[in-house]
C-alpha positions as CSV (number, residue, x, y, z in Angstrom):
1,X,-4.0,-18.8,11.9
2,X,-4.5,-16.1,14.4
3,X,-3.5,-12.1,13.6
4,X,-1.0,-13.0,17.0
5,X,0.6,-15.5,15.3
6,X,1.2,-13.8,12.0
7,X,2.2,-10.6,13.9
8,X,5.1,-12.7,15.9
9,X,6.8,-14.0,12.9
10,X,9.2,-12.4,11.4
11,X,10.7,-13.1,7.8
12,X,14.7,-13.4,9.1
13,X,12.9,-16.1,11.8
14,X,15.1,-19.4,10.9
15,X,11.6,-21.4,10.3
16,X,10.0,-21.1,6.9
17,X,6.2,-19.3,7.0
18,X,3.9,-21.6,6.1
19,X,1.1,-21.0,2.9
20,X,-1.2,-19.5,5.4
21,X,1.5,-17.1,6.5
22,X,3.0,-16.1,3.4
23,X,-0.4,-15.5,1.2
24,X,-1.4,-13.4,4.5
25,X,1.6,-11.4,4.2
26,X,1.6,-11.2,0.7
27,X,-2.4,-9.8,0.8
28,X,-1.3,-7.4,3.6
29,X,1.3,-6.0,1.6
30,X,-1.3,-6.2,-1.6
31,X,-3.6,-3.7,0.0
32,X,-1.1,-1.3,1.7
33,X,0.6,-0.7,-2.0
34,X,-2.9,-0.5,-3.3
35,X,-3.7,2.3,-0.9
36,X,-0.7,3.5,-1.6
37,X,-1.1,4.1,-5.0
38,X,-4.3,5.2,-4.7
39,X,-3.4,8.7,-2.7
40,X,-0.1,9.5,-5.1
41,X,-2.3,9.2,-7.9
42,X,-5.2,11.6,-6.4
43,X,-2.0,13.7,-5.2
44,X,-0.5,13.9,-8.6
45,X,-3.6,14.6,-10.1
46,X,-4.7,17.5,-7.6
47,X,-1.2,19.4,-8.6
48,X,-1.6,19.0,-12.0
49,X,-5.5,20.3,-11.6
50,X,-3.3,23.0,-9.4
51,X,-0.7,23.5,-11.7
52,X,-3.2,24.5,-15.1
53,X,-5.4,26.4,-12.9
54,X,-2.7,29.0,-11.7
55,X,-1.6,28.8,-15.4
56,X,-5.2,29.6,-17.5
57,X,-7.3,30.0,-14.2
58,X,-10.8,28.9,-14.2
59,X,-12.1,29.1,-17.9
């Protein structure tokens, strides 16, 4: 299945995706969240570093 094809359909489209489709969208949406997750946890981490450096400084 081409990237055209995937990009065209549309999950309120009346026809049902196929496997191909839906494991596509499915691994798409997989590695966005992953990403995702990936920079709130390096931002959380970063202002807690932040936080307990303005508190004790650097000891």
């Amino acid at each position: 299945m081409s990237e055209k094809e995937i990009n065209a359909y549309r999950l309120t489209s009346l026809e049902e995706p196929t496997d191909e489709m839906l494991a596509y969208i499915m691994r798409e949406v997989a590695e966005e969240t992953n990403q995702k997750y990936d920079e709130a946890l390096k931002r959380y981490f970063n202002e807690i570093n932040e936080m307990y450096q303005q508190k004790y400084g650097n000891k």
